[in-house]
N, C-alpha and C positions, 0 to 999 in steps of 0.2 A: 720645761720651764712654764711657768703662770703664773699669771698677770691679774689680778683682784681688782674691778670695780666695785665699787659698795656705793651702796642708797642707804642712807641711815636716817631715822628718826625712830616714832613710836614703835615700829614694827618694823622689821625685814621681809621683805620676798624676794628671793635668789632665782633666777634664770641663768643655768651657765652657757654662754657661747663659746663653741670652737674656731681659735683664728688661726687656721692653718699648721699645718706637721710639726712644729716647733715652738709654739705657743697658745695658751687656752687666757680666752680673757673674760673674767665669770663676770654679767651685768647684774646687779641688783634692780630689776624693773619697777616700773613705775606701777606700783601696786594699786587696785582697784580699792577706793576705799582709804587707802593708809592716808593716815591726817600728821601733818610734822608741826612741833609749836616752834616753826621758824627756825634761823641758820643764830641765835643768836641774840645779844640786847639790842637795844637801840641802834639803828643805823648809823654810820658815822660818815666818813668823807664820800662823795660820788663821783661818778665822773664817764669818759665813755673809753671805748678802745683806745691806745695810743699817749689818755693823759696820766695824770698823776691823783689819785686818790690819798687822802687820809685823815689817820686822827692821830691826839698828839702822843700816839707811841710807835707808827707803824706807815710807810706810805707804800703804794701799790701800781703801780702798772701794769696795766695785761699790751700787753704789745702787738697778737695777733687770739684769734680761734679759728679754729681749721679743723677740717672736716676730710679723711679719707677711704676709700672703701679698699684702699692695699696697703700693706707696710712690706716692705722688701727689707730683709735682712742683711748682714755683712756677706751672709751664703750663698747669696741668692735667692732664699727661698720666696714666696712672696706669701704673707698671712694676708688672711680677712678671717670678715664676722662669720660667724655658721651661717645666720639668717640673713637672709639679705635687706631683712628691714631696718636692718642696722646698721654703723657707719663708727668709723674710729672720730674722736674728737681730740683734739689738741690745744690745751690752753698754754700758749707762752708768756713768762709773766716776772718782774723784777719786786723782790721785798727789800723794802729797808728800814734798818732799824732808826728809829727818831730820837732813841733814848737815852739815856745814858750809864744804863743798865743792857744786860744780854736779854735777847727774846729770843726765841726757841721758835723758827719756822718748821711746819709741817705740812706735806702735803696732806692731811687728814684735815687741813683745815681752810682746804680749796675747793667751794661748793661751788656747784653748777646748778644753777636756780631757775625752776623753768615758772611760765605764768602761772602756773596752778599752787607755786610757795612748797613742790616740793623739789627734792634735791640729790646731786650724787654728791659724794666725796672723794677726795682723791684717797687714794692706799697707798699709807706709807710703807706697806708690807710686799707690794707689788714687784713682781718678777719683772725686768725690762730687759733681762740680760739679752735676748734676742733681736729688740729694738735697734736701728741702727744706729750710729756714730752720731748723725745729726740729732737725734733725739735728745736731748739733755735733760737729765730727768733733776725736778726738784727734789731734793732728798730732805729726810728731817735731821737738821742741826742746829747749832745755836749759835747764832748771829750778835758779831760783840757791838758796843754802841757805834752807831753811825755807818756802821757797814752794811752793804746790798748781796744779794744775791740773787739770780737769772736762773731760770728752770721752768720744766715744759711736765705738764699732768696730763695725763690719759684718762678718757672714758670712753664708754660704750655706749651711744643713746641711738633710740629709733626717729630715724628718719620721720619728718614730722613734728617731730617737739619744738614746741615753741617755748625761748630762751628767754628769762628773764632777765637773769643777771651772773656772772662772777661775782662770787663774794668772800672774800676773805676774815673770816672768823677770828675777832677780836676782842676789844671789850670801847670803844662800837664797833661793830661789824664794818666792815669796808665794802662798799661794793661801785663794780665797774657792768654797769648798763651794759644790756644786751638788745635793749628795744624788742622784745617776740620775734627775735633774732628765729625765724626757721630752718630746723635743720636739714640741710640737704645734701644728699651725695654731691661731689665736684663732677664738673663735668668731664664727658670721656673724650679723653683725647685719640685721633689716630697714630697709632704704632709707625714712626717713621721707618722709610722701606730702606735696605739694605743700597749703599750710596748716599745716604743721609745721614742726618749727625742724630742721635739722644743726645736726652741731658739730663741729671739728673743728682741727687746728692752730692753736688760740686763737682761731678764729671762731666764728660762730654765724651761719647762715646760714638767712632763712626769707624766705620768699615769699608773702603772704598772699591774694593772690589770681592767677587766671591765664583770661582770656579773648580771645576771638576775635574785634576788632570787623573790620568791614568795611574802614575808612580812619579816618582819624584825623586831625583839624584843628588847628589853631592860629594865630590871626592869620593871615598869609598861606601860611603851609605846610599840606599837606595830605599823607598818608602815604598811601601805597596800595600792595597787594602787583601785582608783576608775575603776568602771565599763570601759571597752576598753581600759585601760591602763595598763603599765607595769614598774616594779621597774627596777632602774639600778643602780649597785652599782659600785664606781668606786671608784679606791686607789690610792690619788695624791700625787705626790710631787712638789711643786715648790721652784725654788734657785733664789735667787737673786746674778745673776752675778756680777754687777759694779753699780746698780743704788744706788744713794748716795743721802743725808746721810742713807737713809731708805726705805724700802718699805713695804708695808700694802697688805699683802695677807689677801683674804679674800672668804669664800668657795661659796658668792653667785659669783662669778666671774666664777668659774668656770659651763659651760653651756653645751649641744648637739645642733649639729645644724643638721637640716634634709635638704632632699636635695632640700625640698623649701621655705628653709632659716628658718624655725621659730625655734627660741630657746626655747628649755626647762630648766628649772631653776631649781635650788634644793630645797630643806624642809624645812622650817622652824627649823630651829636648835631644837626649844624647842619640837618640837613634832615630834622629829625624832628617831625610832627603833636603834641606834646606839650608844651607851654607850659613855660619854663626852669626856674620855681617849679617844676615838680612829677616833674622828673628827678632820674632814679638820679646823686646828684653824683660830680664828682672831689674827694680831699680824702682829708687825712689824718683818722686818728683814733687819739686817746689811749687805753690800755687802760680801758675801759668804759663806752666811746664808741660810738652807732652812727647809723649813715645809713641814709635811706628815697630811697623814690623809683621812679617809673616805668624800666621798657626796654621797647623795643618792637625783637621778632624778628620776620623774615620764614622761612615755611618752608615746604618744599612741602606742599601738600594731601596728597597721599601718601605724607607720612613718616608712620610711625610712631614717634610723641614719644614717650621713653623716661625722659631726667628731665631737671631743670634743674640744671645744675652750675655753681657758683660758680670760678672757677681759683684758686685758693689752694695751694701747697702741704700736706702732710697725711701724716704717719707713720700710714701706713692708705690705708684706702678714700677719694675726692676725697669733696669737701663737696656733695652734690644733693641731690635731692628727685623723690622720684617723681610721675611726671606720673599722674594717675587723673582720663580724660576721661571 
């Protein structure tokens, strides 16, 4: 799958970035030289993050911009830029129509405008399928009189750029002030250790304890790890904060990751040493709902366990917990 950012004006220059095993997100850079004759006519309504911008066909809110150097998928994967000078950006933002006629919203016409007057656009052609659940992408449709709609554009920009404005391309232009807004990666947080809660795309993921038995019994099943490997047993809980209407926890989600990335998975439920009462369940849950319960991973003796990752999708860094044996 792939993801299109585009820079348009007079000229094009295409730079593609790779962001990770499941998605490619091409930046059109900021070309040396390339001159743009602006996002448009005359300016029309202004305003800053949070308010309401317009003119008399069209009014605009950007609600946030954000900035991250991971996107975690629904799979767990976790994307970023090729380059590290670069940084995901997030505009979330409501349009509404003022009219009383239809307008035809596009994200093709969600410029991100830096001091220099020139600009990306969003792609309404863009790949998002691997983006996670939180993500809501603004898509192009056509909006009847008086109705709004909510949606979240993507871009690619290098770290550094200083941000003009949001501007939504009208006839006048709309735009939501960025002040040379600089772009910066978010800060890095530390990986809470294994006994600690994540949080993260409306979960809350914690793991209360994590050890090493030998085998593991149950009426007539008995777990044992193969030759060079070793059991782990691990006691989860996850909550669902706010994802709505439901979410589907499910124990093969929960994984280890070592620290050369490869995940280990859990048992097969039905031929797992662990009594049914006291598994990790399948099962939805309502926001502020949560499930406990055993998994049991097998993994080699000589891995080096790096953390326990939940697969949830995640605008950010994935949902783990550091392993500290």
């Amino acid at each position: 799958m792939g993801t299109s950012l585009r820079m348009r004006g007079l000229g094009r220059a295409r730079t593609p970035l790779t962001a990770g095993p499941l998605i490619a997100l091409t930046l059109f850079a900021l070309a040396a030289g390339l001159l743009l004759a602006g996002c448009g006519g005359d300016s029309g309504g202004s305003a800053a993050i949070g308010e309401r911008a317009a003119n008399d066909k069209v009014a605009v809110t950007v609600h946030s911009v954000k900035t991250y150097t991971k996107i975690t998928t629904e799979d767990g994967d976790v994307l970023s830029m090729k380059s590290p000078k670069n940084v995901y950006l997030i505009v979330d933002l409501t349009i509404r129509n003022l009219q009383d006629t239809a307008h035809k919203v596009d994200p093709e016409n969600v410029h991100l405008v830096t001091m220099e007057d020139k600009y990306w656009a969003g792609d309404g052609s863009q790949s998002i399928a691997d983006f996670p659940d939180e993500f809501t992408a603004l898509k192009a449709r056509t909006l009847g009189p008086g109705k709004k709609v909510r949606g979240m554009v993507a871009y690619g920009v290098p770290k550094g750029t200083e941000l003009k404005s949001v501007t939504y391309v009208a006839d006048p232009d709309i735009e939501i002030s960025l002040n040379g807004k600089t772009v910066k990666a978010p800060p890095v947080k530390r990986v809470p250790k294994v006994g600690q809660t994540a949080k993260g795309g409306g979960l809350a993921f914690t793991v209360s304890s994590m050890t090493y038995p030998s085998s593991l019994t149950s009426g007539l099943w008995t777990t044992s790890p193969k030759s060079g490997d070793e059991l782990v047993l691990l006691k989860v809980t996850v909550r669902n904060l706010d994802r709505r209407p439901s979410y589907k926890v499910d124990p093969l989600s929960v994984v280890i990751v070592d620290g050369g990335g490869t995940r280990w998975g859990p048992f097969n439920r039905s031929d797992l040493g662990v009594a049914d009462s006291e598994q990790f369940p399948l099962k939805r849950l309502r926001p502020g709902a949560s499930a406990s319960g055993k998994v049991v991973i097998s993994v080699a003796k000589n891995a080096s366990l790096k953390t326990v990752r939940y697969k949830s999708g995640v605008l950010g860094p994935p949902l783990e917990l550091r392993v500290t044996r």
